[in-house]
N, C-alpha and C positions, 0 to 999 in steps of 0.2 A: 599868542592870544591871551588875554587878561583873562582872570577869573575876580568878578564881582571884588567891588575895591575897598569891601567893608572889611576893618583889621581884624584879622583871623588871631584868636586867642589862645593860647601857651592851653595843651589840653590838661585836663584836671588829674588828678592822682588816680588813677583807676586800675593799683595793683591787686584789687579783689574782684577782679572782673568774672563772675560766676560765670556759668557756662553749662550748658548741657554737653551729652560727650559731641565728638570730633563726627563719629557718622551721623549724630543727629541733625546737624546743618548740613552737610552733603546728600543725604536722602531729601529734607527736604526742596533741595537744589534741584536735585534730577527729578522730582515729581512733579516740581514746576515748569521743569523742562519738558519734561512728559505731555503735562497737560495743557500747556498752553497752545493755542491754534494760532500761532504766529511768527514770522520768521525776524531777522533782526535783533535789536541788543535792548538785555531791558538793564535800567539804569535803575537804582538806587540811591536814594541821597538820604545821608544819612545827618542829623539835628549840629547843631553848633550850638555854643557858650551864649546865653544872650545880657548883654550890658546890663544890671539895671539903673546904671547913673553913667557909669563911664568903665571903658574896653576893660579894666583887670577888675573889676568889681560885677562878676557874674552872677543871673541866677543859678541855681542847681541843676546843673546837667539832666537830663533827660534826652536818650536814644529813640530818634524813632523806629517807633513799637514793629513796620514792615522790616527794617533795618536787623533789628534785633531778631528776627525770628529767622530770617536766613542765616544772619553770619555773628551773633549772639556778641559783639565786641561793643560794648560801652565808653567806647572817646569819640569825645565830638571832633569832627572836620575829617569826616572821612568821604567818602562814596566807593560805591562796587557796581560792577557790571556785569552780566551775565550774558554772553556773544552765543546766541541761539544757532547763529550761522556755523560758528567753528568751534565752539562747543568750550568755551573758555571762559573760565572766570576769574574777576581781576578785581581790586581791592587797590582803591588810591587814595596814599592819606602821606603825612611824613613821619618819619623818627624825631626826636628830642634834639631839638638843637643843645648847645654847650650853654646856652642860657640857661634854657628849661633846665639843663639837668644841674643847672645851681640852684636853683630856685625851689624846683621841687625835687629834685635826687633820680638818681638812676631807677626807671622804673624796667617793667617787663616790655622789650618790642612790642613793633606794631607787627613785625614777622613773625615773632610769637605768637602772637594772638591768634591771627590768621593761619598758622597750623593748627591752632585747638578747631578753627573752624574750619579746616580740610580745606583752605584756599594758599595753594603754593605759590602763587604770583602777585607783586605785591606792587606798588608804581607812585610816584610825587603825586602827592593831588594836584598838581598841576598840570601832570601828562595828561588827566580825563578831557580836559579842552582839546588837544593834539589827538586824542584814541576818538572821540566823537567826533572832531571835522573831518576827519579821514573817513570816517563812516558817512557822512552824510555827502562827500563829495560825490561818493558813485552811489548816492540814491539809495542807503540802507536807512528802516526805520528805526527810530529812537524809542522805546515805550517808557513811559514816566506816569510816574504817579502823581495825584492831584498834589501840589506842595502846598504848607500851612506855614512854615517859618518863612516869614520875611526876607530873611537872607536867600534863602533857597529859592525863593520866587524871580528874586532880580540873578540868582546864579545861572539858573534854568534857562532864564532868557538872555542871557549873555553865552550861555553854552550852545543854545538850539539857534539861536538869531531869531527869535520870537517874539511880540509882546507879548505881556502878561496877559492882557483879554486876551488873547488869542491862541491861549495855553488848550490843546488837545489830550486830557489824559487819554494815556492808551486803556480802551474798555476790555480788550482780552483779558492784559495783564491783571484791572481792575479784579477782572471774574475769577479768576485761575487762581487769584492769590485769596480772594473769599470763598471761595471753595474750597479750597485747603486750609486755612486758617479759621472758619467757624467750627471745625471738628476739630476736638480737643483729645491731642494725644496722654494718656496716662499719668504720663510725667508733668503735663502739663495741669490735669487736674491734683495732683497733688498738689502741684504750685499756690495754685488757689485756695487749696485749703490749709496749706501753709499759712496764707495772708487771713486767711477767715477765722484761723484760732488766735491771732492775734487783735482781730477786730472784737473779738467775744471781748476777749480781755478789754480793749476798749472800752464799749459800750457799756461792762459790768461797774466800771470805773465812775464813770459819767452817769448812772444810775443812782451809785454810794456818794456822789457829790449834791446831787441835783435837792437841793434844799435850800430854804426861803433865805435871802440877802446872798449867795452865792452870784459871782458875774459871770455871766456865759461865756467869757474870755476865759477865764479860771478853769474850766471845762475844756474848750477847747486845749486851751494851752497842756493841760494833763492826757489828755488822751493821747495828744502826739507826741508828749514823753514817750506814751507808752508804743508806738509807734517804731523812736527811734532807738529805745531800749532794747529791741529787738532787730535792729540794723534793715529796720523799713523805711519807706516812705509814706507820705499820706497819697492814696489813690489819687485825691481829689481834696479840692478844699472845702472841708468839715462843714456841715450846716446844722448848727447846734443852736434852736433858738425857740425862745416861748410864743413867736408870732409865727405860730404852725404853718398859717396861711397862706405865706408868701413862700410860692415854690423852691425856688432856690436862694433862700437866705441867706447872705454870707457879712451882714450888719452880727455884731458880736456884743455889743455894749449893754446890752438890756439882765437885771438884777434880776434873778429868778423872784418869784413872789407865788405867794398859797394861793389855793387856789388855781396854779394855772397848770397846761401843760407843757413839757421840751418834749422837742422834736429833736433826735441826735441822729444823722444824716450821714455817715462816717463811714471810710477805708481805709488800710491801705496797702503796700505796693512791694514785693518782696523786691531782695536782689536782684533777680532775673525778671522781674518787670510784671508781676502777674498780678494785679488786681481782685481784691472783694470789694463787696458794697451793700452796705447793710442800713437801715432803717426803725429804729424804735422811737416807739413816742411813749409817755409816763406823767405821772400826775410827779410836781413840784412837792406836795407832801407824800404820805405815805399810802394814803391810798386813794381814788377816782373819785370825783362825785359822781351821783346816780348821772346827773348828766353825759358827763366824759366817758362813764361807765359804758352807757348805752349806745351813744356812737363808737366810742372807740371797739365793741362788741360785733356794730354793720362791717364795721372795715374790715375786721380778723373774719367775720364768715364770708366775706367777699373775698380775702387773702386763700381761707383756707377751699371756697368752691375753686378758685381759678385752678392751685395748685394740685386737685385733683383732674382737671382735663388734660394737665399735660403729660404727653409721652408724644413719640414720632408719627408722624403723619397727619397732625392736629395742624390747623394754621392757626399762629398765635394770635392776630386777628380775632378768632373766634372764641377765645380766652380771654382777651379784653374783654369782647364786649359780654361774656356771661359776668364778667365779676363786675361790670357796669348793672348789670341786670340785678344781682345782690345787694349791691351798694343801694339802686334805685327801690327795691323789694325790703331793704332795712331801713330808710328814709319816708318810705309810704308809712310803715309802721310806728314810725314816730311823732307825724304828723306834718314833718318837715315837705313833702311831696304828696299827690295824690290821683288818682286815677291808676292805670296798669302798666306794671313795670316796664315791661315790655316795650309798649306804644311810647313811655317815657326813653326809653335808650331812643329806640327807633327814630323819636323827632329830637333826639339829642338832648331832649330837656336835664338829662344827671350831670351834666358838663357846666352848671350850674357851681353843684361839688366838687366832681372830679374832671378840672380842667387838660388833664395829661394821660399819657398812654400809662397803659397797666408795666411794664417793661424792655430791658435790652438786653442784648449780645455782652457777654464781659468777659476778657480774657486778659490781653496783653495793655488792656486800654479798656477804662471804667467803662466806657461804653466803646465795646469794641470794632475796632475798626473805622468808625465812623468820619475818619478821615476821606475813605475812600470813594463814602457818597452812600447815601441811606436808602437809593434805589435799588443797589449792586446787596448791599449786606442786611436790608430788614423788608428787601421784598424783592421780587423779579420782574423780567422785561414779562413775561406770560399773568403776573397779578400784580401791578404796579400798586403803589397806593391812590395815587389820582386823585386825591381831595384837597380842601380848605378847609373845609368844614372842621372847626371849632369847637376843641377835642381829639377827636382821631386826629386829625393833621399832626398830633403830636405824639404820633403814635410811632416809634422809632422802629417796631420790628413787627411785623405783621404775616412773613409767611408762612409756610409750610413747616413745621419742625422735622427737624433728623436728629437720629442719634447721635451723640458729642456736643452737640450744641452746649452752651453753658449762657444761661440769660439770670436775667432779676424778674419777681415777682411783686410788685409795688402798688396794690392799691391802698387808694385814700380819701379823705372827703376834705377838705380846705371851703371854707367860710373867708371872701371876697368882698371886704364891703364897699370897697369901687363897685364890683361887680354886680353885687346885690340891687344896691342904686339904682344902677345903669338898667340894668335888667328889668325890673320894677314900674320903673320908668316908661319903657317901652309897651310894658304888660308882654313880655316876652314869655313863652309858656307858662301863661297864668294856669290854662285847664292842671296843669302837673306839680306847678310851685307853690307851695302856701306860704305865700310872702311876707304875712302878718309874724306867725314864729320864726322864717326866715330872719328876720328882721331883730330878732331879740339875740339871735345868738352872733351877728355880724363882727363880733369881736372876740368869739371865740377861739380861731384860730385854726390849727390844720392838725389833722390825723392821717400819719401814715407807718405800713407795714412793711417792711423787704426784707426776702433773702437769697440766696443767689441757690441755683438749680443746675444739674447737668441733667439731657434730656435722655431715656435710653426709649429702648423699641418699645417697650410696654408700659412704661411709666418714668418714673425722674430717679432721681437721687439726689436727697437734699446734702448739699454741701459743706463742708465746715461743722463743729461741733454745735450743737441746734442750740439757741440761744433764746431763753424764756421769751414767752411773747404774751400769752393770757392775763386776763385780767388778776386772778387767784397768784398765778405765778410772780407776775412783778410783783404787786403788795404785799405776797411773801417774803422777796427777796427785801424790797425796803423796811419794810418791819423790822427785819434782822438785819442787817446791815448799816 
């Protein structure tokens, strides 16, 4: 049986393959064994090399994050099995041929590895074709997770005999693995604040830069020194830009200039894979105009109401929308919004502002898990999300909080002048919008706040070393710096 005919890449140098110890993947093994309600083999497939022009000239490896948390090995072209029926786990991938090891040197097995990760059975990644149709010939189920690489989509379907529409992730597996995996073990919140004192360093970076004729490339570019100065990765790609506005910036070429504000959007990613993500916005000189002042003041009481609701048993849902409720309560107050907060969330009119959910899930993956389907890990079959509606729909995590949990807290207010337009136009909540000032600040741009949180029984615990956020505090630190 073929295995998908795209040429499999010489795997990269990965003799610092970190690792948590040897029972920490076999425990998590056997409590997925435990808890899943299902008989049959679940599959794992784990990321490959991907081209960016042509087969030896690769992006930067990256393990999928399910991948990694079972069996913690970082080389691409692997897969693992886990046979629920006879209680076996198996690991198929190949050794170094005599090419590889001219090319790139003798490294550490792949039998190696797989004893740090308590898996003593090791197989050709070519056997998993021969160990799955054997399974499927006498009617055993296959459980898979939803695939996002390319390769792995047209594998799946040459391994199952599937189309791609017709691809069934398995929902047990789905559940059993976000139920385990939103609870953060110890070890694992260290990780994170591992990544979070290096984002400090960051952002404090990008603060001492952020001065008139400076390119936001210059910025970028410095922060992920600092990044890899510390043998990380960037979580995510950097949104570092004075047109606050535009949610996910990732346009880089704009000269800072007085006057305005940067939005610095930035992570990143330790060895072992663990994500921060963090959020400050700052005036281009040294200190805010009374304008910037005053909104940038709605968002920080909006940041700091949300992050007093959380602890366990809160739905985050109900978190969102109080810091909607601030934001619309600091907006009234300025003139920008008008009539009662409240009836403003309610008929949606702050969405206006704040077109995006308050936050997410963040662990192993900026926004964690989210591979596996935003039904399963930011709400449940018992309180789905169920909307369109414009705003929440972008609301990535919405239910119930427990303890271990580790999310972001991100509000903000973003100035749309498509949207203001458009909006305008319509006379779309006019009772609540004061169009006329609207309309003066349409080129302002965006304000936003994040920091990342673990949830406990009775309240949070803010993570990573707390990083200035007040108005007094950054003008201080730019003054002097």
């Amino acid at each position: 049986m073929r295995i998908c005919q795209a040429k499999l890449l010489p795997w990269v140098n990965q003799t610092n393959n970190a690792m948590f110890s040897t029972d920490t993947y076999k425990r998590r093994r056997e409590v997925l064994q435990q808890n899943i309600q299902a008989k049959g083999i679940l599959l794992f497939l784990g990321n490959i090399e991907n081209p960016i022009n042509f087969a030896d000239n690769a992006s930067h490896f990256r393990q999928d994050s399910t991948f990694l948390y079972y069996f913690g090995i970082q080389q691409p072209h692997l897969a693992a099995i886990i046979d629920l029926d006879e209680n076996k786990t198996i690991v198929f991938g190949d050794e170094m041929s005599m090419d590889a090891i001219v090319w790139m040197g003798r490294q550490e097995t792949l039998k190696e590895k797989c004893e740090k990760a308590g898996v003593v059975e090791t197989r050709a990644y070519a056997d998993l074709a021969i160990y799955l149709a054997t399974a499927m010939s006498v009617k055993r189920n296959i459980h898979y997770l939803p695939p996002y690489q390319s390769f792995n989509k047209i594998l799946l379907s040459e391994l199952l005999h599937i189309s791609i529409v017709d691809f069934k992730p398995s929902v047990p597996m789905i559940q059993a693995i976000v139920a385990q995996r939103e609870i953060k073990e110890a070890q694992e919140i260290l990780q994170i604040e591992e990544a979070l004192k290096v984002s400090n360093q960051m952002h404090l970076l990008a603060m001492r830069m952020a001065k008139p004729g400076v390119k936001e490339y210059e910025i970028v570019s410095a922060i992920q020194n600092v990044a890899g100065s510390h043998n990380c990765e960037l979580a995510y790609n950097s949104i570092v830009t004075i047109n606050g506005g535009i949610l996910h910036n990732h346009y880089k070429m704009n000269t800072l200039q007085s006057g305005k504000l940067l939005l610095n959007d930035s992570g990143c990613e330790t060895p072992m894979g663990y994500a921060s993500d963090l959020t400050r916005t700052y005036p281009v000189d040294k200190t805010f105009t009374p304008e910037q002042r005053d909104l940038y003041n709605v968002v920080l009481n909006s940041f700091e109401g949300a992050k007093a609701e959380l602890k366990a048993g809160v739905k985050y849902k109900n978190v969102h929308l109080k810091a909607c409720e601030i934001l619309a309560e600091g907006l009234i107050d300025l003139g920008f919004m008008k009539g009662n907060a409240q009836d403003a969330v309610a008929n949606h009119a702050h969405t206006m502002f704040f077109q995006c959910g308050l936050g997410h899930m963040m662990g192993l993956d900026v926004h964690d898990m989210e591979d596996l389907g935003e039904q399963y890990v930011g709400y449940t079959a018992e309180d789905p999300k169920n909307t369109k509606q414009f705003g929440i729909k972008s609301l990535r995590l919405g239910k119930e909080l427990k303890a271990g949990h580790v999310l972001t807290v991100e509000p903000g207010i973003y100035f749309i002048p498509e949207l203001i337009e458009m909006w305008e136009a319509e006379k779309k909540y006019a009772e609540f919008i004061n169009y006329d000032k609207v309309k003066q600040f349409a080129h302002f741009g965006g304000i936003r706040i994040e920091d990342n949180f673990l949830i406990k029984e009775n309240g949070y615990q803010y993570l990573g070393p707390e990083l200035i956020r007040t108005v007094a505090e950054i003008e201080d630190y730019k003054a002097n710096n």
